[in-house]
N, C-alpha and C positions, 0 to 999 in steps of 0.2 A: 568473479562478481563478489562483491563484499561491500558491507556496512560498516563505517567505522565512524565512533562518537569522536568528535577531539572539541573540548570546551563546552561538552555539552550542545553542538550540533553535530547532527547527522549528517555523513557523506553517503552518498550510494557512488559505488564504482562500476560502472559503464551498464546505468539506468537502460538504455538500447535493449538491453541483452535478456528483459525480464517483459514477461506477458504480462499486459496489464488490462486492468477492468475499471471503469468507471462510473459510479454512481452520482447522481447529479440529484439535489433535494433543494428547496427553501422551508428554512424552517418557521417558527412561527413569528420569530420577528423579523423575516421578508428577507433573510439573508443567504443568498446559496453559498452552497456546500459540495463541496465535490469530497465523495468515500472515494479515495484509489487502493486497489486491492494487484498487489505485485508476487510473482511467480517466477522461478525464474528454470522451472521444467513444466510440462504441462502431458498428460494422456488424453490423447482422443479430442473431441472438439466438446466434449462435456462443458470446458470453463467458458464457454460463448453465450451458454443462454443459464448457466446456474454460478451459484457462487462457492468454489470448492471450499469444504474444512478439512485443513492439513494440517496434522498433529506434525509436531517437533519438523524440522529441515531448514534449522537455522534463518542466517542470512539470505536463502534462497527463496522464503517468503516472509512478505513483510506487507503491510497497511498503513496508512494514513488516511488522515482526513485534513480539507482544504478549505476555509474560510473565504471566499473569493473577495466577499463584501471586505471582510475586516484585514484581508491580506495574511493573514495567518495560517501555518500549517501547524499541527498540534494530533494528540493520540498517533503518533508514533510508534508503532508495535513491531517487531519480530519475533518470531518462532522462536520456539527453545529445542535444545540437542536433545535428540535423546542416547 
């Protein structure tokens, strides 16, 4: 599983293989948002009802945020090594 920029978008390779979490919001100008919050190890079933913070572990976690209304994905984030 890997993230790779090329032009300035991001690839996820084999998206399947990462726990994910979904936050669904409208914000105040009536536009939903989907937070997705990606994993790609998990312990226990803690990440079901809380939202884990995991320092450094690369490519293996990452977030985004989902614009539905305006089709946009944007705040693009990964982890850094430690």
């Amino acid at each position: 599983m890997s993230i790779y920029n090329r032009r300035g978008i991001n690839i996820i390779v084999q998206p399947e293989k990462y726990f994910k979490q979904f936050i669904v919001v409208i914000n105040v100008k009536g536009e939903k948002i989907v937070w997705v919050n990606c994993m790609c190890e998990v312990f226990g079933d803690y990440w079901k009802k809380r939202i884990p913070i995991v320092n450094d572990g690369g490519s293996c976690y990452f977030r985004l945020k989902i614009n539905l209304t305006k089709k946009v994905v944007y705040d693009f984030y990964t982890n850094g090594l430690a």
